[in-house]
C-alpha positions as CSV (number, residue, x, y, z in Angstrom):
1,X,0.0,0.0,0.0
2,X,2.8,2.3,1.0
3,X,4.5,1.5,-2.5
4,X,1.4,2.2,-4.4
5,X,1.2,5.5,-2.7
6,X,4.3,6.4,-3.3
7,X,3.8,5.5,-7.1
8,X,0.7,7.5,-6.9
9,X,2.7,10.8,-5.2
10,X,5.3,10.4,-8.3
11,X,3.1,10.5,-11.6
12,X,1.2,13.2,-9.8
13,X,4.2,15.0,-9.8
14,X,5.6,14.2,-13.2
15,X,2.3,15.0,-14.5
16,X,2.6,18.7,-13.0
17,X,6.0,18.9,-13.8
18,X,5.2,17.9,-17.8
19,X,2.0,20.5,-17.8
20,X,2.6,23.7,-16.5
21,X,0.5,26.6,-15.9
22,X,0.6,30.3,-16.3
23,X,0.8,32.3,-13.1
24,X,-0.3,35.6,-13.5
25,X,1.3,38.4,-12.0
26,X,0.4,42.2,-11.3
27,X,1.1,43.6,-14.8
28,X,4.4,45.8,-14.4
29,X,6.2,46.9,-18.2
30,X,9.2,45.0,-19.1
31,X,12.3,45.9,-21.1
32,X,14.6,43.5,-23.0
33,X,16.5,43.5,-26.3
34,X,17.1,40.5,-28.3
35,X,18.6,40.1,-31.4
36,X,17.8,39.0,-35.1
37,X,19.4,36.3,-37.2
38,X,21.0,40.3,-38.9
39,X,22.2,40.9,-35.7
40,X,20.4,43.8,-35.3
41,X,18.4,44.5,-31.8
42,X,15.0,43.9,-31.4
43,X,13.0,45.6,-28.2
44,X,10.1,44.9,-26.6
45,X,7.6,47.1,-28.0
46,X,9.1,46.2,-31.3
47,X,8.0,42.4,-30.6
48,X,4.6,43.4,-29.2
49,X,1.0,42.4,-30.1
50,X,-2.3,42.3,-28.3
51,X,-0.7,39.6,-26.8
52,X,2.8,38.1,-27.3
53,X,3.4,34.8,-26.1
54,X,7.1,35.3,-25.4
55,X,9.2,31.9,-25.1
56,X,12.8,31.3,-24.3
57,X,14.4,27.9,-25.0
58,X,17.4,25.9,-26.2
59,X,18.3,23.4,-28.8
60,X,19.6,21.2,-26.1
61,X,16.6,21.7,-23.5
62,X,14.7,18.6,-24.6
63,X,11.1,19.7,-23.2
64,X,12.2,23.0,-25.3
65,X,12.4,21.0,-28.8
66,X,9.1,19.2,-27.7
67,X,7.0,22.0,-27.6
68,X,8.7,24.4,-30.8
69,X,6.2,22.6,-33.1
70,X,3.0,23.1,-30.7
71,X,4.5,26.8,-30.5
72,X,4.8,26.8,-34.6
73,X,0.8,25.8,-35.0
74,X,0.3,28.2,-32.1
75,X,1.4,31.1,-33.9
76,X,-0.2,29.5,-37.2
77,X,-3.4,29.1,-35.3
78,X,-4.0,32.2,-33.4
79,X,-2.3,35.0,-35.2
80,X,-5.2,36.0,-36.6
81,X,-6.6,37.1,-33.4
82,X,-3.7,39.0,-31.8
83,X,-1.8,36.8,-30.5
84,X,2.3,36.7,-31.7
85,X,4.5,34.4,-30.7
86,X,8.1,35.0,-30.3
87,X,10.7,32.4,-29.4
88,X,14.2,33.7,-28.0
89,X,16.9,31.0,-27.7
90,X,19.9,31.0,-25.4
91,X,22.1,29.0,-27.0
92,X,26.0,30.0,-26.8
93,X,26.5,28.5,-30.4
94,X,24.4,30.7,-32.0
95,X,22.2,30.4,-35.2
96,X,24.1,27.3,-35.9
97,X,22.3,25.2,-33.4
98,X,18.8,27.4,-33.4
99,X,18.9,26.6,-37.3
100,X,19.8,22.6,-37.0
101,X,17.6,22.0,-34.6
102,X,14.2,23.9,-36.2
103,X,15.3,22.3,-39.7
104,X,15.4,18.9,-38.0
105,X,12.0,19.4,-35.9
106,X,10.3,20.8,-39.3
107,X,9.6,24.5,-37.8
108,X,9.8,27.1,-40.4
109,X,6.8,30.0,-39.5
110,X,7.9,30.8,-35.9
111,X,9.2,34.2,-35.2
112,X,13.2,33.1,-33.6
113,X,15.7,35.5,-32.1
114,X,18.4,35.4,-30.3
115,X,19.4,36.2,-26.4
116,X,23.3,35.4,-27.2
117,X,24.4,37.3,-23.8
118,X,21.4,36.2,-21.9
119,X,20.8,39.5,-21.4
120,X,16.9,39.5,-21.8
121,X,16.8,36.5,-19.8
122,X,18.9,38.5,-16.9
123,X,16.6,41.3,-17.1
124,X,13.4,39.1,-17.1
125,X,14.4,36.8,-14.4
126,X,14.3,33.7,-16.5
127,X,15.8,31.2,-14.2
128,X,14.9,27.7,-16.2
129,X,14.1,26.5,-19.7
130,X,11.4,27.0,-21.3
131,X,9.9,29.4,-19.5
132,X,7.4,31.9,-21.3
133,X,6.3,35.2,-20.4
134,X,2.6,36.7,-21.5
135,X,3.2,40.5,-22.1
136,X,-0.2,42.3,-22.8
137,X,-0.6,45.1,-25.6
138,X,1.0,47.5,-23.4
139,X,4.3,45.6,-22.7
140,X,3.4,45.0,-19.0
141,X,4.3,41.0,-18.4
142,X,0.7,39.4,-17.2
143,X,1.7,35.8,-16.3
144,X,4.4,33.6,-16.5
145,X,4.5,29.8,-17.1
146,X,8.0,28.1,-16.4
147,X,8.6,24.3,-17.5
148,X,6.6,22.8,-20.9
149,X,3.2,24.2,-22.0
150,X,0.4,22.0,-23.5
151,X,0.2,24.7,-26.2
152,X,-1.8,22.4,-28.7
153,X,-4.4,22.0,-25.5
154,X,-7.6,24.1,-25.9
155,X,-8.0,25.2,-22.5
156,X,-4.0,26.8,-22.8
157,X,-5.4,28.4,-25.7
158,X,-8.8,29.8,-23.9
159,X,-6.0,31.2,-21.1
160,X,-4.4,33.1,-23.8
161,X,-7.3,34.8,-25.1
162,X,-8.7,35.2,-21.7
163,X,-5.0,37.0,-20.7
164,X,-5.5,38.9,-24.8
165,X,-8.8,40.1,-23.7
166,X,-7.9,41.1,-20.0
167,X,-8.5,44.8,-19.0
C-alpha cells in the first residue's frame, strides 16, 4: 500500500512537472533587447502584439524542442486574433544550433531571435528553460508559465485569449 502511494505521489508529480500553468502576475512593463538572425536589436515594444506569447528555449533543452512545433501551430493558429509568438533561444553556439535543430523538428513560421548574452533572460528573471512570459498590448508582463506548455491543449489556448482580452 505504501508503494502504491508512493507511485501514486510520483506521476502526480511528473504530471505537473510535464504540464505547467501560467501564473499571473500584477502587470508591471518589461524591457529586454534580443537580437535578429541580422544581428540587429530587437525591443520589446518592437516584438509586441495584443498579446505576445514570449518563449525562451534551447536546442539542447529537450522539453524545449518538444514544444517548438506546438509553438509553430500556435502562432499558425491564433495570429489571426492577436496573439504573436516569439521564441528567444539561449544558446551559446548561436544560429548554428537554433537553425539545425528547427530544420530537424520541421519549424519554419515561428518568429526566432536570439538572447546570445542572456541579457533579456537576466533582465526578465528567467531562471529555467522554457519558461514563457505573457506581455499584454502595453508591454506589461501578465503571467508567467516556467517548465513545458500544453500549447496544442484548448484550454492553454482559452488562457491566452482570456490573458489577450484582460482589461
Amino acid at each position: 500500500m505504501i508503494r502504491f502511494a508512493a507511485a501514486l505521489i510520483a506521476a502526480a508529480a511528473w504530471t505537473s512537472a510535464l504540464a505547467a500553468d501560467f501564473v499571473p502576475s500584477a502587470p508591471r512593463p518589461i524591457e529586454f533587447v534580443v537580437r535578429d538572425r541580422n544581428g540587429d536589436a530587437r525591443t520589446a515594444p518592437q516584438l509586441r502584439a495584443r498579446l505576445t506569447v514570449l518563449h525562451f528555449w534551447a536546442s539542447w533543452c529537450l522539453p524545449c524542442r518538444d514544444e517548438l512545433p506546438a509553438l509553430q501551430s500556435l502562432q499558425s493558429d491564433l495570429a489571426g486574433d492577436g496573439v504573436r509568438v516569439v521564441a528567444v533561444s539561449v544558446d551559446r553556439l548561436g544560429w548554428d544550433a537554433i537553425d539545425r535543430t528547427t530544420v530537424k523538428l520541421d519549424v519554419r513560421g515561428l518568429e526566432l531571435y536570439h538572447d546570445r548574452d542572456r541579457e533579456a533572460t537576466a533582465a526578465l528573471g528567467v531562471e529555467a528553460l522554457p519558461t514563457t512570459i505573457l506581455v499584454d498590448a502595453e508591454g506589461r508582463e501578465v503571467a508567467r508559465m516556467r517548465g513545458q506548455g500544453e500549447w496544442g491543449n484548448p484550454d492553454v489556448r482559452r488562457d491566452l485569449l482570456r490573458f489577450r482580452d484582460a482589461p
